[in-house]
MDTraj code that builds the backbone (N, CA, C; nanometers):
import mdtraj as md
import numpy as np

residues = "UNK UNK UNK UNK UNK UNK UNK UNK UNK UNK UNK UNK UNK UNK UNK UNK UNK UNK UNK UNK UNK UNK UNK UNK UNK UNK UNK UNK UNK UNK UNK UNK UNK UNK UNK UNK UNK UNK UNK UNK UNK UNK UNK UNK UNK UNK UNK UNK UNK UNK UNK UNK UNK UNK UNK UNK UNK UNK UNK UNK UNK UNK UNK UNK UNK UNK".split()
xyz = np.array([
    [1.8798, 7.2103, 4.8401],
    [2.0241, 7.1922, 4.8497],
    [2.0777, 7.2845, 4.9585],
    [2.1461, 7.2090, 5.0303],
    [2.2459, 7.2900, 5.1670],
    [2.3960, 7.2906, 5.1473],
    [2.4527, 7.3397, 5.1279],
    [2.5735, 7.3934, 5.1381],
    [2.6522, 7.4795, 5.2922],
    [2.7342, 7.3995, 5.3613],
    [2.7970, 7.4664, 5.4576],
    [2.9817, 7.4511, 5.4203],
    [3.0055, 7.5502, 5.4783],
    [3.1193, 7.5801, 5.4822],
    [3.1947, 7.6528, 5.5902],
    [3.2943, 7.6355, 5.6109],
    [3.3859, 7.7109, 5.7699],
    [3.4833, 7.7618, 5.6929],
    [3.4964, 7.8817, 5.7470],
    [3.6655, 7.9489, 5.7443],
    [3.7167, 8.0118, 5.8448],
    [3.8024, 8.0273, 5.8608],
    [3.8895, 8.0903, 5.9780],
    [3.9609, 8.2003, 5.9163],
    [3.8796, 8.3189, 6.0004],
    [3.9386, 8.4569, 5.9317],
    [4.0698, 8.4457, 6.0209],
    [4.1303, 8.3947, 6.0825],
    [4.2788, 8.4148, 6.0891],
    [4.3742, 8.3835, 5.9352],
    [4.3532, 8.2865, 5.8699],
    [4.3825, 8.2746, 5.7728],
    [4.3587, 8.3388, 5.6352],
    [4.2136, 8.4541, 5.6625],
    [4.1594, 8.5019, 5.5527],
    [4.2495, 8.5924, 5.5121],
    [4.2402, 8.6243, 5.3613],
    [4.3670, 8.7561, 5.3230],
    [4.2663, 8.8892, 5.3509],
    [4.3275, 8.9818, 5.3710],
    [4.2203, 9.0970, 5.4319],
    [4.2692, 9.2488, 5.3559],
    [4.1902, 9.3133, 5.3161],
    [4.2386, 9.4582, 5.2703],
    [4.1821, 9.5414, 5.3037],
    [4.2270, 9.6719, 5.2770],
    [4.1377, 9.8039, 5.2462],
    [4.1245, 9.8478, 5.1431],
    [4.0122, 9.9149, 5.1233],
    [4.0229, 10.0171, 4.9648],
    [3.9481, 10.1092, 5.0199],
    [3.9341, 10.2331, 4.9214],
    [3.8607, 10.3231, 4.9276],
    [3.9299, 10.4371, 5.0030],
    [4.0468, 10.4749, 5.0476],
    [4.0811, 10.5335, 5.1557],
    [4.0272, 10.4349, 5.2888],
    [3.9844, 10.3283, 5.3382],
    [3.9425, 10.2859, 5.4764],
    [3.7931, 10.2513, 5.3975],
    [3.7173, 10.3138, 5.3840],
    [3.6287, 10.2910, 5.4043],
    [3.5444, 10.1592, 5.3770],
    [3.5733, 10.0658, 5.2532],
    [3.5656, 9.9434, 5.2732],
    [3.6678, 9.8291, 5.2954],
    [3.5733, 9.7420, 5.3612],
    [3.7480, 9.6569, 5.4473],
    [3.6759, 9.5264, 5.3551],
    [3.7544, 9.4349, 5.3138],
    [3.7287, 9.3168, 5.3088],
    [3.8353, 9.1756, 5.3010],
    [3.7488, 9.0977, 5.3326],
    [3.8382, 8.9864, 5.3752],
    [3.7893, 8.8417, 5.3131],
    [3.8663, 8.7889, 5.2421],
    [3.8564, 8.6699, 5.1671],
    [3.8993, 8.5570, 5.1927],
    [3.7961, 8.4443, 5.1793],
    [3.8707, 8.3270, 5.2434],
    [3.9928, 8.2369, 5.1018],
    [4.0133, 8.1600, 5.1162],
    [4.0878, 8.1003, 5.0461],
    [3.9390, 8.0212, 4.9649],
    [4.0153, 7.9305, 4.8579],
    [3.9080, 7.8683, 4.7457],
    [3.8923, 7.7190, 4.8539],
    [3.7153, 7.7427, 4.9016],
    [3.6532, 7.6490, 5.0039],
    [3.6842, 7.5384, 4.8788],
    [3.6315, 7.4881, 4.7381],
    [3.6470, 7.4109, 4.6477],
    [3.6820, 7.4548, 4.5488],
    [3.6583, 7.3928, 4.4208],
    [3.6945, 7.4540, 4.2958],
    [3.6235, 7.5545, 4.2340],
    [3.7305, 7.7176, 4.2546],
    [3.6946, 7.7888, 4.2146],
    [3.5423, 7.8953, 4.2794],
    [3.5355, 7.8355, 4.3815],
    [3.4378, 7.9124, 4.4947],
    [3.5573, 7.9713, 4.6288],
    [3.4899, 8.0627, 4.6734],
    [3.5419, 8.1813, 4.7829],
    [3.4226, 8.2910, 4.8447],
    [3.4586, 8.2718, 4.9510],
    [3.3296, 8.3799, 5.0563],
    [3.4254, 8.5054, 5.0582],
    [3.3533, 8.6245, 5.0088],
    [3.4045, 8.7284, 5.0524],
    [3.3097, 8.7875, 5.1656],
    [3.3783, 8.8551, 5.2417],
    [3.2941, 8.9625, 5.3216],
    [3.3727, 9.0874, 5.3177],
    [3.2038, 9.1833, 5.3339],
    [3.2892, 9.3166, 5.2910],
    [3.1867, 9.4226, 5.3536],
    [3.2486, 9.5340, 5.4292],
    [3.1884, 9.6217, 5.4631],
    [3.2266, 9.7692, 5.4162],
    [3.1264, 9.8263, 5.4123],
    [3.1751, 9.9819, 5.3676],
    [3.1085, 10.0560, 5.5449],
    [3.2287, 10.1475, 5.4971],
    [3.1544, 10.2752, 5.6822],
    [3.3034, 10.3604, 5.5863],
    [3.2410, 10.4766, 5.5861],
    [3.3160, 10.5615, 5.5294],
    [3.3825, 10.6353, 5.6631],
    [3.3658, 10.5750, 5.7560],
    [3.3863, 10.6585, 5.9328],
    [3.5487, 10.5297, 5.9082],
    [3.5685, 10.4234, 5.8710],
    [3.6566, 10.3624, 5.8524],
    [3.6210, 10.2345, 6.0196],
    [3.5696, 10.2729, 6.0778],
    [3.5176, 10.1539, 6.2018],
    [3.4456, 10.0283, 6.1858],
    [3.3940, 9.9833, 6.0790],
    [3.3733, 9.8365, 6.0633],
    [3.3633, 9.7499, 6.1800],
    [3.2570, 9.8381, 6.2454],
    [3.2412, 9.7358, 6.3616],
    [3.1787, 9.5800, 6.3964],
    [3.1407, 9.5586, 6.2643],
    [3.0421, 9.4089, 6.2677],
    [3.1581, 9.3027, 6.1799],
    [3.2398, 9.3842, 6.0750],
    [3.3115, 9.3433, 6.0647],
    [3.4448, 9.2961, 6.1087],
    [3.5335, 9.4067, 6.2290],
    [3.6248, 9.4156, 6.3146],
    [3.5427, 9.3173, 6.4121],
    [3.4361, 9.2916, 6.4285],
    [3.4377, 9.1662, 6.5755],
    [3.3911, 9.0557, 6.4820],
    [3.4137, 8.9982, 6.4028],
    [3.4333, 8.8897, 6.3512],
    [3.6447, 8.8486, 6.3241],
    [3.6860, 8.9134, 6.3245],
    [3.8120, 8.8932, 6.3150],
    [3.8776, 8.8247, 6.3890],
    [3.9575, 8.7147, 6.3304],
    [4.0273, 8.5855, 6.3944],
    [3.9178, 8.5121, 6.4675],
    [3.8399, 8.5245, 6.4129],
    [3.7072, 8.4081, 6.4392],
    [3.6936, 8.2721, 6.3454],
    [3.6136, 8.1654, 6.3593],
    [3.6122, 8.0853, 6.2960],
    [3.4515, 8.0818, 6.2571],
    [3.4419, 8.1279, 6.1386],
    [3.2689, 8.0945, 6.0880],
    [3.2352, 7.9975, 6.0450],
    [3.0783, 7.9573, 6.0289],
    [2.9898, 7.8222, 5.9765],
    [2.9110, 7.9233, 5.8765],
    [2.9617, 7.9377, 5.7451],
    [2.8468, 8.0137, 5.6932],
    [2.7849, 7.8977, 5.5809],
    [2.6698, 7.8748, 5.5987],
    [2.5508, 7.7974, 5.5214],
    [2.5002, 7.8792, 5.3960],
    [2.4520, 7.8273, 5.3133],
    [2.3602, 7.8192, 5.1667],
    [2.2826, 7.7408, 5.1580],
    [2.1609, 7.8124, 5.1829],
    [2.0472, 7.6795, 5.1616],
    [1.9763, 7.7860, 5.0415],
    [1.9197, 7.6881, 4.9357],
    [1.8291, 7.7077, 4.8338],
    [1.7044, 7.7006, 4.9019],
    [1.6044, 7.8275, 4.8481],
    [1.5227, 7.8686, 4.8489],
    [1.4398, 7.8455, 4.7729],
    [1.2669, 7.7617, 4.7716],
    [1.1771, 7.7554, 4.6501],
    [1.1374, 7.8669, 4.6909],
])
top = md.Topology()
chain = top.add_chain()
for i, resn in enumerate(residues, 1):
    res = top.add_residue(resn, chain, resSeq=i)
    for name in ("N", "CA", "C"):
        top.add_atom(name, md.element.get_by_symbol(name[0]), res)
traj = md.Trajectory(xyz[None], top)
């Protein structure tokens, strides 16, 4: 089974916690009751893999594994 999905982190809701140190950003519900989070921790507060994905548009896939 394959599963793809797109979101557009312009639209994603985005926070901080921790003082900075983890950022994350959530897409809206792709179907019922499913949502991609992404989330980074850097206690430096720079999220750099995360900050260059921002206002991007992703293809993130799920493929099952035997």
């Amino acid at each position: 089974m394959k599963l793809q999905y797109e979101i557009d982190l312009k639209q994603a809701e985005e926070r901080v916690e921790d003082g900075g140190a983890a950022l994350i950003i959530e897409s809206d519900l792709l179907d019922d009751n499913f949502f991609i989070r992404l989330q980074s921790w850097d206690e430096t507060g720079d999220h750099l893999t995360l900050n260059s994905l921002r206002g991007k548009k992703l293809k993130i896939s799920i493929e099952e594994l035997r």
